[in-house]
N, C-alpha and C positions, 0 to 999 in steps of 0.2 A: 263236252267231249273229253273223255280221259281216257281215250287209246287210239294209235294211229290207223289203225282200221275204221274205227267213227267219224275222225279225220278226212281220210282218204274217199267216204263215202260223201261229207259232207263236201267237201272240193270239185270231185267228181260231179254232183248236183249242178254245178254252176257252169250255165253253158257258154261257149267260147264267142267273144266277142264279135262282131264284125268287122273286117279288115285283116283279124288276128289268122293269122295260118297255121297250121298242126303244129309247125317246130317250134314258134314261138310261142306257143299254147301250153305247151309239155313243158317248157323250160318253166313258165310262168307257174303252172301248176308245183311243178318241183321244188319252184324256191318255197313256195307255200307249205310245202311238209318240211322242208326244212327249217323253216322258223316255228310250225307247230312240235316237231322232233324237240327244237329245244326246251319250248317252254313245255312241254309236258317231260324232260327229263330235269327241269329247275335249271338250265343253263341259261347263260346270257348269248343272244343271237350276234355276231358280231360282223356279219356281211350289211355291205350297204342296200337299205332299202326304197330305191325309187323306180318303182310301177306306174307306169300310167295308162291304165285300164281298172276302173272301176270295180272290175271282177276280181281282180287280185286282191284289195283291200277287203273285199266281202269273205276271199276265203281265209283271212287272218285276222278274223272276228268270232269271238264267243257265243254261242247260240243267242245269246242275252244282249249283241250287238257291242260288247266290248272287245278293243285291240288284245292282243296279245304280247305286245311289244308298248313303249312305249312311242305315244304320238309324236314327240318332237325328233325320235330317231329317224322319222323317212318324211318327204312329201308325197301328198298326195297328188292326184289325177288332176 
């Protein structure tokens, strides 16, 4: 993916979890263009990343299945 439209398409794809409600959905989607904003402007992300939904981790992954960040910066699910 090298534009936030590609992004936003591929995030978009991934459907919201059970349990999860619209607000905490939107927020979670968010954070995820915002860690894609950075690495696709070469910046370093520097919010803390701990999601615990599954789907989040999915949408800050390379089509190829690699993170975007590195792994020892968040835990996972």
């Amino acid at each position: 993916m090298y534009s936030l439209s590609e992004v936003r398409q591929h995030i978009d794809s991934i459907s919201r979890p059970n349990g999860y409600n619209t607000y905490a959905w939107n927020v979670t989607k968010k954070m995820a263009m915002e860690v894609w904003s950075c690495y696709l402007s070469n910046r370093p992300f520097r919010k803390p990343v701990n999601y615990f939904c599954k789907e989040f981790y999915q949408m800050i992954r390379t089509p190829e299945g690699q993170y975007i960040i590195p792994e020892n910066k968040f835990r996972t699910y």
